[in-house]
N, C-alpha and C positions, 0 to 999 in steps of 0.2 A: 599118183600115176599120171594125173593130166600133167602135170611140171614137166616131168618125164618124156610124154607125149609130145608138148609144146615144146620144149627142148631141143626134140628129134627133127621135128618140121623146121627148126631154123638151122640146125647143124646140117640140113640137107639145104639149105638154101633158097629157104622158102621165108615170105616175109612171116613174123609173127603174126599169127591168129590176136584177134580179139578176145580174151577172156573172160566168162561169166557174162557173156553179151547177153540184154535182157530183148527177149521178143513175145511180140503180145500180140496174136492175130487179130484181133480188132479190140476198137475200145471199150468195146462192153466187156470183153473177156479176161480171165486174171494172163497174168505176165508170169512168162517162164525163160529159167534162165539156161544160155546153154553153154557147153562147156568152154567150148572153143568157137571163133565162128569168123570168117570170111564175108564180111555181108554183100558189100559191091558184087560176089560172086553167087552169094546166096548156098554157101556152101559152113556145115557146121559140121565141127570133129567132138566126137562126145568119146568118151573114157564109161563105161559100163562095168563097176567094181563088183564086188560081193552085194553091196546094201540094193542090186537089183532082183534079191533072192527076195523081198517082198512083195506079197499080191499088192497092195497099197500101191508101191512103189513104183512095180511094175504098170498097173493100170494107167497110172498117170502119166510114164513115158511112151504108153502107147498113145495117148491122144496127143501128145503134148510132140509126138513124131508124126502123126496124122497130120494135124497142123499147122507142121512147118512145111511137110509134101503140098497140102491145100494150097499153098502162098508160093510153092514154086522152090522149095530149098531140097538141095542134097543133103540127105546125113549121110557121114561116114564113121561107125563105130567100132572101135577100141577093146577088147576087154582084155583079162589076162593070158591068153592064150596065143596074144600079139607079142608079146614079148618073148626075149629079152631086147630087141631091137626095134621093134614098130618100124622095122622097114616093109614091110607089106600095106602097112596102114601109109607109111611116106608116101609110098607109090601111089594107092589109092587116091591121095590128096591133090600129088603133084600131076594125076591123071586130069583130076574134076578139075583144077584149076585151069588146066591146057584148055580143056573143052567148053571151058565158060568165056575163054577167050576169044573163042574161033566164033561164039553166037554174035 
């Protein structure tokens, strides 16, 4: 579904995202990777599947989104419920991107 995602965001005219970009709020801390990510903009596009039905799993992208808000990034996330087009999610993207321009 990220492929998919990523996909969409160039078919609309947007540069390609970063993929699996690694970020690690400081150096004592471990490094997480995110799906997609714009960083000049500080903007990251995540994909939210099924395997976010775990407490584990969940837990970790709640801090692991805390974070990246901490350091100043937008998330904007994905799940299945975006589809079958991710033009809502486009729009979401091609929005932040505008607005990261104008700071």
């Amino acid at each position: 579904m990220e492929t998919r995602l990523r996909l969409a965001l160039v078919a609309a005219g947007l540069d390609c995202p970063l993929v699996d970009y690694p970020f690690q709020p400081s150096p004592q801390s471990k490094e997480y990777r995110l799906d997609m990510a714009y960083p000049a903009q500080r903007l990251a596009v995540e994909y939210d599947g099924s395997v976010h039905a775990d407490a584990v799993k969940m837990r970790d992208d709640r801090t692991r989104r805390r974070l990246l808000e901490d350091a100043g990034w937008r998330i904007i996330t994905a799940t299945a419920a975006d589809l079958p087009d991710f033009r809502s999610v486009v729009a979401s993207v091609k929005s932040a991107l505008a607005a990261s321009r104008l700071k």
